[in-house]
N, C-alpha and C positions, 0 to 999 in steps of 0.2 A: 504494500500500500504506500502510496505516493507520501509524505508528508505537507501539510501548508506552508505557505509560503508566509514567512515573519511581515508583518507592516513595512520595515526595510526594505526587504527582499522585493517586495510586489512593487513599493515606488522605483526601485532601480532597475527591475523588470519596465515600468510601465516609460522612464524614461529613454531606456534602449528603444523601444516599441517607436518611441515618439520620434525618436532622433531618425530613425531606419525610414519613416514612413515621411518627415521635411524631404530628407534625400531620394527619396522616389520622386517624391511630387516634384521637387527644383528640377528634376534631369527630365519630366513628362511635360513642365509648362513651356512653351516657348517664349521667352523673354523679349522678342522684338514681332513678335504676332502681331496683326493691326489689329484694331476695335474700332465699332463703330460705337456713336454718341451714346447710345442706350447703355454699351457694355461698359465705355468709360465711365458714363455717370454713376455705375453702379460701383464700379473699380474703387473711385475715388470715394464713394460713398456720399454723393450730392444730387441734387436735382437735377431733370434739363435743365431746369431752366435757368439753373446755376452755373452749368456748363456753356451753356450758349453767353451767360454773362462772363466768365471766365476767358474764352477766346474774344467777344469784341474787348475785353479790356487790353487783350494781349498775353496776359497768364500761361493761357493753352495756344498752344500754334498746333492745329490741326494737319495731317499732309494729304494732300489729292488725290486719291486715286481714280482719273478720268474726271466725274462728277460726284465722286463719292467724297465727306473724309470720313478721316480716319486717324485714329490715335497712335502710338506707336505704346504696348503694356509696358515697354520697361522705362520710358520717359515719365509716364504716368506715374510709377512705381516711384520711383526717384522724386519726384515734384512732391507727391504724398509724402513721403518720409522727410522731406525737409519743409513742408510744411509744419507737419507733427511737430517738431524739434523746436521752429521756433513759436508755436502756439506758447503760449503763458500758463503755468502749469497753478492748478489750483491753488488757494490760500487756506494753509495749513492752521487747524484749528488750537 
């Protein structure tokens, strides 16, 4: 019979698990995929109607493809995260 696995055990189980399944997922996403406006809006976690204010301000530079745009994910990605960073972090109580 098998024994349980200590509270320990099962978190450093479940962080191996964790760690194996980022590294799947990084090598399955493709990092420079286009998106269209719906996908990036949802990417970035905003509205259209946020996004459409985002590129006429200049924020977002959309690229052409024929009549289409389209986002580029890892620009997105990037924008986001330095957005995040310089957001104002809560005041601590």
């Amino acid at each position: 019979m098998v024994e349980p696995l200590s509270p320990r055990e099962l978190g450093l189980l479940a962080d191996l698990v964790a760690e194996r399944v980022v590294v799947r997922l990084r090598a399955t996403i493709d990092a420079d995929a286009l998106l269209d406006a719906t996908q990036a809006a949802n990417l970035l976690g905003i509205s259209r109607a946020t996004l459409e204010r985002r590129i006429a301000d200049g924020t977002l530079r959309p690229q052409r493809v024929g009549r289409l745009r389209r986002f580029r994910r890892s620009e997105l990605l990037t924008m986001n995260e330095s957005t995040a960073a310089d957001a104002p972090s809560a005041p601590s109580a």
